[in-house]
C-alpha positions in Angstrom: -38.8 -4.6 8.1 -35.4 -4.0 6.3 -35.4 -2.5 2.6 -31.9 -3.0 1.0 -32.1 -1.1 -2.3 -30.3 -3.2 -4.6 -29.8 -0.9 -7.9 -32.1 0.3 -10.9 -35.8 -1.2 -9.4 -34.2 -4.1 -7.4 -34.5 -4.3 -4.0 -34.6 -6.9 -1.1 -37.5 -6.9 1.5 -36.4 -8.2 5.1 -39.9 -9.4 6.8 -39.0 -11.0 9.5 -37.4 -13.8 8.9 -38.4 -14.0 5.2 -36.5 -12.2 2.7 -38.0 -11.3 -0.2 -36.5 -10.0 -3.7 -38.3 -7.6 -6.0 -36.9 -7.0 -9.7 -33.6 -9.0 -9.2 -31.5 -7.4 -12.4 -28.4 -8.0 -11.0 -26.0 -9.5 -13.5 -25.4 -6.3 -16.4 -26.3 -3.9 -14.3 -23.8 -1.2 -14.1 -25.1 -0.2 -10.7 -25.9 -2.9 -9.1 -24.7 -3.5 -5.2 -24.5 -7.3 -5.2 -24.1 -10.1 -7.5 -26.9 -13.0 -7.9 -25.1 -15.4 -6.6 -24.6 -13.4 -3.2 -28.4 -13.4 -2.7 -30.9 -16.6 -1.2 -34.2 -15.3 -0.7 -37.1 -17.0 -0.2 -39.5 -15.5 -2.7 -39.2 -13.4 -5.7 -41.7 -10.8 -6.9 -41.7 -9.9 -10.6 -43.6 -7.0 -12.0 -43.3 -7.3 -15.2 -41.5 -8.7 -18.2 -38.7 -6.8 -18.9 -35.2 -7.7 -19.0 -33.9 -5.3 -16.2 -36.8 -6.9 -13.9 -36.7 -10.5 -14.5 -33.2 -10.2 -14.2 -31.6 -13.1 -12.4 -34.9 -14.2 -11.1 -34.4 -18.0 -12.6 -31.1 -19.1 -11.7 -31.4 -17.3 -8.2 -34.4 -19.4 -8.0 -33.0 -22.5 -9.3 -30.4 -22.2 -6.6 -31.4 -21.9 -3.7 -35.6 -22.7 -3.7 -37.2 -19.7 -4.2 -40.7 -19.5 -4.9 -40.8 -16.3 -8.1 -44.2 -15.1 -7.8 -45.6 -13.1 -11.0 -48.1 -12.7 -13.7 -49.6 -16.2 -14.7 -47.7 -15.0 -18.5 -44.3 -14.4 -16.8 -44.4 -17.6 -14.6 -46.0 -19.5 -17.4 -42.3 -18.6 -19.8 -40.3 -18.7 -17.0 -41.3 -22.4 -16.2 -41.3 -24.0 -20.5 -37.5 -21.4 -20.4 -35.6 -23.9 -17.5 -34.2 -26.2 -20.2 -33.3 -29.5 -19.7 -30.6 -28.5 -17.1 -32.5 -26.7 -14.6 -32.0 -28.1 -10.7 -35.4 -28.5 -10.5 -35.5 -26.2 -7.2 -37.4 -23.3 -8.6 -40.8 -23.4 -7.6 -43.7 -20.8 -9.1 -46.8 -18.9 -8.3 -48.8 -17.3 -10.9 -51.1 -14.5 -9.6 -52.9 -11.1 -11.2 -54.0 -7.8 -10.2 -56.4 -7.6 -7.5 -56.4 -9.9 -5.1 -54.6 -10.9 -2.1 -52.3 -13.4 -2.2 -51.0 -15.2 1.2 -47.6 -15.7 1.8 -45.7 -17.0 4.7 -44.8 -13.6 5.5 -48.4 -12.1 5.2 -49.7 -11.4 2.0 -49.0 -9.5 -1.1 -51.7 -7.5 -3.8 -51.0 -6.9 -7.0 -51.9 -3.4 -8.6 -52.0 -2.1 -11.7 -49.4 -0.2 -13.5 -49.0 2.2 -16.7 -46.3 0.5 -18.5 -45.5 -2.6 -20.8 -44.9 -5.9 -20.0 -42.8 -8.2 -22.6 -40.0 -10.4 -23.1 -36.6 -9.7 -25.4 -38.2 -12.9 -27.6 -41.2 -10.8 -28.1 -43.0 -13.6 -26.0 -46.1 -11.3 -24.3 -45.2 -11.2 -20.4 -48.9 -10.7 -19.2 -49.9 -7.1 -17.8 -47.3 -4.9 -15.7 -48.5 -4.4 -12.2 -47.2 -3.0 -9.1 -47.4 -4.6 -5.8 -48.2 -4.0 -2.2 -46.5 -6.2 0.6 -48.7 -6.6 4.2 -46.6 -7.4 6.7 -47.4 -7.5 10.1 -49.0 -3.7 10.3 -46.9 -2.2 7.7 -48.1 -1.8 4.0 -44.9 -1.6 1.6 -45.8 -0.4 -2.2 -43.5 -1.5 -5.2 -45.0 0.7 -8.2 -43.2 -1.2 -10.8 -41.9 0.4 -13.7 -45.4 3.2 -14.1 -46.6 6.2 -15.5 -48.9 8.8 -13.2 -52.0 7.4 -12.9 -55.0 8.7 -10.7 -56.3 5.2 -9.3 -53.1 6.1 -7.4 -54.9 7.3 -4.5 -57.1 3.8 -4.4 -54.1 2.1 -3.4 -52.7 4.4 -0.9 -56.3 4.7 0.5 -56.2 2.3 3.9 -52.2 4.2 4.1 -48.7 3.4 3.2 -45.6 2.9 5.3 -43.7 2.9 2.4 -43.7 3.8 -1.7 -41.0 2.8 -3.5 -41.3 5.1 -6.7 -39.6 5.2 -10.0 -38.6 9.2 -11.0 -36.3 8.0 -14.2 -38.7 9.1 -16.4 -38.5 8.6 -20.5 -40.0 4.9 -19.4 -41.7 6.3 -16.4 -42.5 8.5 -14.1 -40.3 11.6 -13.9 -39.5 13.8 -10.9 -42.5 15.8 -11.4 -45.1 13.3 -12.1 -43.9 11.2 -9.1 -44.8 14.0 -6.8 -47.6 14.2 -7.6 -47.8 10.3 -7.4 -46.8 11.0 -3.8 -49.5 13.2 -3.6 -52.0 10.7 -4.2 -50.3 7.8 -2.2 -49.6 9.8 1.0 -47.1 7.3 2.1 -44.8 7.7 5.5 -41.3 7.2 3.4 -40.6 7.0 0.1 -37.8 5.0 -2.0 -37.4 6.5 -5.4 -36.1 3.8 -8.0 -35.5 3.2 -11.8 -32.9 6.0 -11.9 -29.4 6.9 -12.7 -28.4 3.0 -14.3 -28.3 4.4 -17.9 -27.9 7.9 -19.2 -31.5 8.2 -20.6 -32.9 8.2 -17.2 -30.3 10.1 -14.6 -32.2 12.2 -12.6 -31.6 14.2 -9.3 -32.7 11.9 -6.3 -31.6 14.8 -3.9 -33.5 17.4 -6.0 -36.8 15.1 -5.9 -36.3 14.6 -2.1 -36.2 18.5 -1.5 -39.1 19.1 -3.9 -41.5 16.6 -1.5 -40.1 17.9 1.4 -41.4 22.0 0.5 -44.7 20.8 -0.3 -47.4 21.7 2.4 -47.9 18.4 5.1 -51.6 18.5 4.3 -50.5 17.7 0.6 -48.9 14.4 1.1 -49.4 13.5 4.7 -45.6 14.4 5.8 -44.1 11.9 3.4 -40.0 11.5 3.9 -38.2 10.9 0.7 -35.0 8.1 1.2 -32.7 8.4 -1.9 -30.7 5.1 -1.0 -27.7 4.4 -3.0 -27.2 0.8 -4.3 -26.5 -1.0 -1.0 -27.9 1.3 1.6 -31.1 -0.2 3.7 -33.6 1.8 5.5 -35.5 0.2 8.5 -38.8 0.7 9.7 
């Protein structure tokens, strides 16, 4: 498994052969590490209805195939907003919290998450939810854009390779709260995201790393804390 961080929450999942892209806002994104047009995954995760998360999700899609799995809302707009001049390629999958989805790569769970979920037209875009990738033996968490929220340690309870972790805070998590996020997830590595695009949520990556690292082992299980910048992959 190869995790490209991609900027803001967007990253790129290589499972196996399958690529998958989480969040893809790309185009207006002042840190982003590729353009849309660079990218040809095979499926698309959405976690909410934000702009900077649906992103470039549709004409990615459009181009090369991909199937943009989401809330049954989001896919829902997504699918009446192609227009008259879409290529016809995108294809859709609307799922919800809970259950476990097959994909060709394994399977993927939706979770909750603490946030909103709407689109720019004021369209509702269905709850937000996180997501948890099973692939192979490895269990990848995507929180979404989330407050701190307790049920936390439900989904880190049969253990996580891998949290990917937003610590921008005014719209989520800060550094503080997403230790003790940590806390309750107990994950092997973690990716913090959803920082440092715009001025309102710049916060110290390093810092956050540091503070996870002096907390006892017992506490969160050893985690490792992987501030990527937009571009960099880890590999597990």
């Amino acid at each position: 498994m190869k995790l490209t961080f991609l900027g803001h929450a967007a990253t790129a999942l290589q499972l196996g052969a399958h690529e998958v892209l989480v969040d893809p806002f790309l185009t207006g994104n002042p840190k982003a590490a590729v353009s849309a047009d660079a990218l040809s995954p095979q499926t698309i995760v959405l976690t909410h209805a934000h702009a900077d998360h649906v992103g470039d999700a549709l004409p990615i899609a459009e181009r090369c195939g991909a199937t943009i799995v989401s809330s049954v809302e989001i896919v829902g707009k997504l699918q009446r907003d192609r227009g008259p001049e879409a290529r016809g390629n995108a294809k859709f999958l609307g799922a919800n919290s809970g259950g476990r989805v097959a994909m060709p790569f394994g399977a993927l769970r939706f979770t909750p998450a603490w946030h909103s979920s709407g689109f720019a037209d004021g369209s509702y875009g269905g709850m937000p939810m996180g997501v948890v990738f099973e692939f192979d033996d490895l269990r990848i968490y995507h929180a979404g854009d989330t407050a701190l929220f307790g049920d936390m340690a439900l989904i880190g309870r049969h253990g996580l390779d891998l949290a990917l972790l937003p610590i921008g805070g005014h719209f989520t998590m800060d550094p503080g709260e997403a230790l003790e996020a940590v806390r309750l997830l107990r994950p092997r590595h973690v990716v913090p995201i959803h920082y440092g695009t715009f001025d309102l949520i710049e916060q110290d990556a390093l810092a956050f790393r540091e503070a996870v690292a002096a907390l006892p082992e017992a506490d969160v299980g050893g985690a490792v804390v992987h501030p990527l910048a937009p571009g960099e992959a880890l590999e597990l």
